[in-house]
Structure formats: structure tokens, C-alpha cells
N, C-alpha and C positions, 0 to 999 in steps of 0.2 A: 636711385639710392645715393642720397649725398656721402660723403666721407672723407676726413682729412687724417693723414701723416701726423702725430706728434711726439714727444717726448713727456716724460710724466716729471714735473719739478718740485714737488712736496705738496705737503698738505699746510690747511690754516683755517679758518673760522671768518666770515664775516657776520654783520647784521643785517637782516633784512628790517623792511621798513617797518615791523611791527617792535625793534628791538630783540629777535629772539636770538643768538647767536646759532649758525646753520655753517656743520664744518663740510669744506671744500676741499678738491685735490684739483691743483695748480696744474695746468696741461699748456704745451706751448705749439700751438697745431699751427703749425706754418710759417712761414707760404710755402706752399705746395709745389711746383711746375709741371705743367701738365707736358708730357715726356710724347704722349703717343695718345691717338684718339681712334679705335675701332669701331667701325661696321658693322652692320650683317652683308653689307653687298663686298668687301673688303677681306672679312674675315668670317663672317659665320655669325656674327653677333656683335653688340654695342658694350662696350667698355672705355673706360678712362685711364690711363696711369699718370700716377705721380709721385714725385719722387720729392725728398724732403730733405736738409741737412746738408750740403755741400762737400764735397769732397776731394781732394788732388789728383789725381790723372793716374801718377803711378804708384796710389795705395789702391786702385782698383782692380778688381779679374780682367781679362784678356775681353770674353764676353759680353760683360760688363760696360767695358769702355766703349766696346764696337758695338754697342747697342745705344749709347749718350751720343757716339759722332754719327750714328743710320740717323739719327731725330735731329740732330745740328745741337745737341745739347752738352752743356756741361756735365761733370760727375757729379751724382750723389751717393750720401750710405746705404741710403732706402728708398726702395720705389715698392710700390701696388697698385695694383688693377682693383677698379673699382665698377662695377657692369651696373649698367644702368643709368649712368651718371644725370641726373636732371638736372645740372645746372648746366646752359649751353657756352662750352669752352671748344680752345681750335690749340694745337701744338705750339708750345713756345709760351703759354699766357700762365699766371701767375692765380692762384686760388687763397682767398687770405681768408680769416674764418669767421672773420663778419660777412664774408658772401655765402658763406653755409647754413652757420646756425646765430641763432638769435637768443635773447633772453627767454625762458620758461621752456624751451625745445627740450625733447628727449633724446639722449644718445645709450647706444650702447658702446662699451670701452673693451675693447680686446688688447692682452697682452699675456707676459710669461709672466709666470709668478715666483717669488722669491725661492731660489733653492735651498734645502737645509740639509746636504746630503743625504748619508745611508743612516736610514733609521730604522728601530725596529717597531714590531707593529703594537706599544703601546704609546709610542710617540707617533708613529703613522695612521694608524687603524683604531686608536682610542679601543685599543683591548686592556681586560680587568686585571690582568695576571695571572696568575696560580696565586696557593696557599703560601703564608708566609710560615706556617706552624703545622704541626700536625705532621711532623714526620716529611714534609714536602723541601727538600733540597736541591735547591738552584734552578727552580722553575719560578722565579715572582716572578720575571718578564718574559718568558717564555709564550707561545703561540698553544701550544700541544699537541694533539694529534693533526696531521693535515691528513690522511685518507688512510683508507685499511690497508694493510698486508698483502692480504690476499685477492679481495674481489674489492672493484676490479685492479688494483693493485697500481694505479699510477693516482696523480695531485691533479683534482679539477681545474680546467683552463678557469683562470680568475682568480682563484686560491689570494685572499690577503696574506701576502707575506712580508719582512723586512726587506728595502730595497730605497731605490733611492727616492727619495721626497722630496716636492717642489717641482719647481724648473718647468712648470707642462704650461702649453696657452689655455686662458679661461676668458670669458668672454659675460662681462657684468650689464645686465641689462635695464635698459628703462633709469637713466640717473638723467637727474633733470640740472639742465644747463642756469646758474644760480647768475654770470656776470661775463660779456662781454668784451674784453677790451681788444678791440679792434689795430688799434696803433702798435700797439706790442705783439699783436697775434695769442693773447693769453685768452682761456677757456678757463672759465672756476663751473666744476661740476662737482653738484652735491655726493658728498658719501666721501666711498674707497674703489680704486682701480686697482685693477692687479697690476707687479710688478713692484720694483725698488727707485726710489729716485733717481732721472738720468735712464731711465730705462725708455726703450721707443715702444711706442702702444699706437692702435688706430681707433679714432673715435670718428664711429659713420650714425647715420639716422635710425632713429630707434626703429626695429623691426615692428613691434607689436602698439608703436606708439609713433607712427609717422607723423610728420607735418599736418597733412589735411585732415588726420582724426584725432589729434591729439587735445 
């Protein structure tokens, strides 16, 4: 399972060769450093980390840092383990995202998605309200009942309620890789990725749409 670290840097539109205009979200996936390389004879199983974005010695954790100097590495803001890894790398080597993905690839994009605090559940839940007439006072955005009184007398685990919105990881699949640029380490994938500009996201190989059957 390939996969690279990156940052999400806006959206834009280009053309493809037919003239259609085909909008993209700008991703800047690398380079990677490959931090640590696991086993199944080592550790139980085959994984990759890698770490992305650079970072100074003492804005990092205690763990952290003792984990960049066990590998001989520098700091970074972000590392992950990626199990499976088919590209064959060794500790210390550099993964740019032309050795990943290519023009027409499918990737799937995970990240956190935009927070909009505490909201209630006609802004959360797409509920209709109550009556605005009819004798109904101070219920238009109200929820109504959530469970009876008496039996069994507590709120279903799940219950849609007002609470806070956003901020959760969502994981967008199947978006097809539209341009290349290898020199810059830039990725243009079609559509929208979760998250806000400047936000870190991982774009790995599409689950349902890998390499060999795509």
C-alpha cells in the first residue's frame, strides 16, 4: 500500500486536453523520509514510516525526539506508518511523489475536516424545526422530544443532538490523480479533500482502485 505525508494547499481548475476545465485541490506530498523500516522477523509485521515537514529539536516531545535520534534522524511534525509498503526503501532514503503516484492513479485522501463549533441540530442534523405559528413558542429550532418519561426513561445511545460540528477525520475515496509535478513534489487531485488550507492530510493508494486494477 503506497502512501505519502502531505499538506493540503488550495484548490484551482486546470484544462485537460479536451479543453474541459477539471477543478483540483493542490496537495504538496513530500518528500517523505523514511524514519524506520519494519519486519515480521523484527517486529511482527511489515511497515514503513515516514515522516514529513521539518522541525527544530526543541519544539518537539521528549519521545519524539528519542525516537528521530534511535533512527539517526532529524525532527519532523509528522510521521506514519504505512504497512505494506510496495515500494522497496531502506532507513534514511527520501520518497518524492513521483516514485508513488503517476498521472490517472487513484488515491484515497484522509484528513480532519473543517470545525464549525457548537451547533445545533438544524445546522448539524439538517432538522426541519417546529411550527412557527399555531400557538408554537420557541420551538422553530428546537430538536423535541429525545425519549419518554417513563419507559424506559433514559436518551438512546446515538440520539442526534446539538454538539460540536466538524473537526472529525474523513477519508475521501477513489479521486483520480489529474498532474504530476515531480520537481516541486505537487499532486493536483481531482474534486475536494477534507480539511482547510495548510491542513496535513495523507494521500495513500486507492483501496478499491489500486495500481494493478485500476
Amino acid at each position: 500500500m503506497l502512501g505519502l505525508l502531505g499538506k493540503k494547499l488550495g484548490q484551482t481548475r486546470v484544462y485537460d486536453n479536451d479543453g474541459a476545465a477539471v477543478h483540483v485541490t493542490i496537495v504538496e506530498c513530500g518528500p517523505n523520509h523514511v524514519i524506520q523500516c519494519k519486519t515480521p522477523e523484527t517486529d511482527g509485521y511489515s511497515a514503513v514510516q515516514l515522516a514529513f515537514d521539518p522541525q527544530k529539536d526543541q519544539r518537539l516531545s521528549k519521545p519524539r525526539l528519542g525516537h528521530f535520534t534511535k533512527h539517526k534522524s532529524t525532527g519532523f511534525k509528522r510521521i506514519r506508518e504505512f504497512r505494506d509498503f510496495s515500494l522497496e526503501v531502506k532507513s534514511g532514503d527520501v520518497v518524492k511523489v513521483d516514485d508513488c503516484f503517476a498521472e490517472g492513479d487513484f488515491v484515497d485522501a484522509i484528513g480532519i475536516t473543517k470545525g464549525h463549533g457548537f451547533q445545533g441540530v438544524m445546522k448539524r442534523w439538517n432538522f426541519g424545526g417546529g411550527r412557527a405559528t399555531h400557538g408554537a413558542k420557541g420551538w422553530k429550532r428546537r430538536p423535541g422530544s429525545i425519549g419518554s418519561g417513563s419507559t424506559p426513561g433514559w436518551v438512546a445511545k446515538g440520539k442526534k443532538m446539538p454538539g460540536h460540528m466538524g473537526q472529525v477525520r474523513r477519508t475521501v475515496q477513489n479521486l483520480k490523480v489529474v498532474k504530476v509535478h515531480g520537481e516541486d513534489n505537487l499532486l493536483l487531485v481531482k474534486g475536494a479533500i477534507p480539511g482547510a488550507d495548510g491542513d496535513y492530510i495523507v494521500i495513500r493508494e486507492a483501496k478499491k482502485k489500486p495500481k494493478n486494477k485500476a
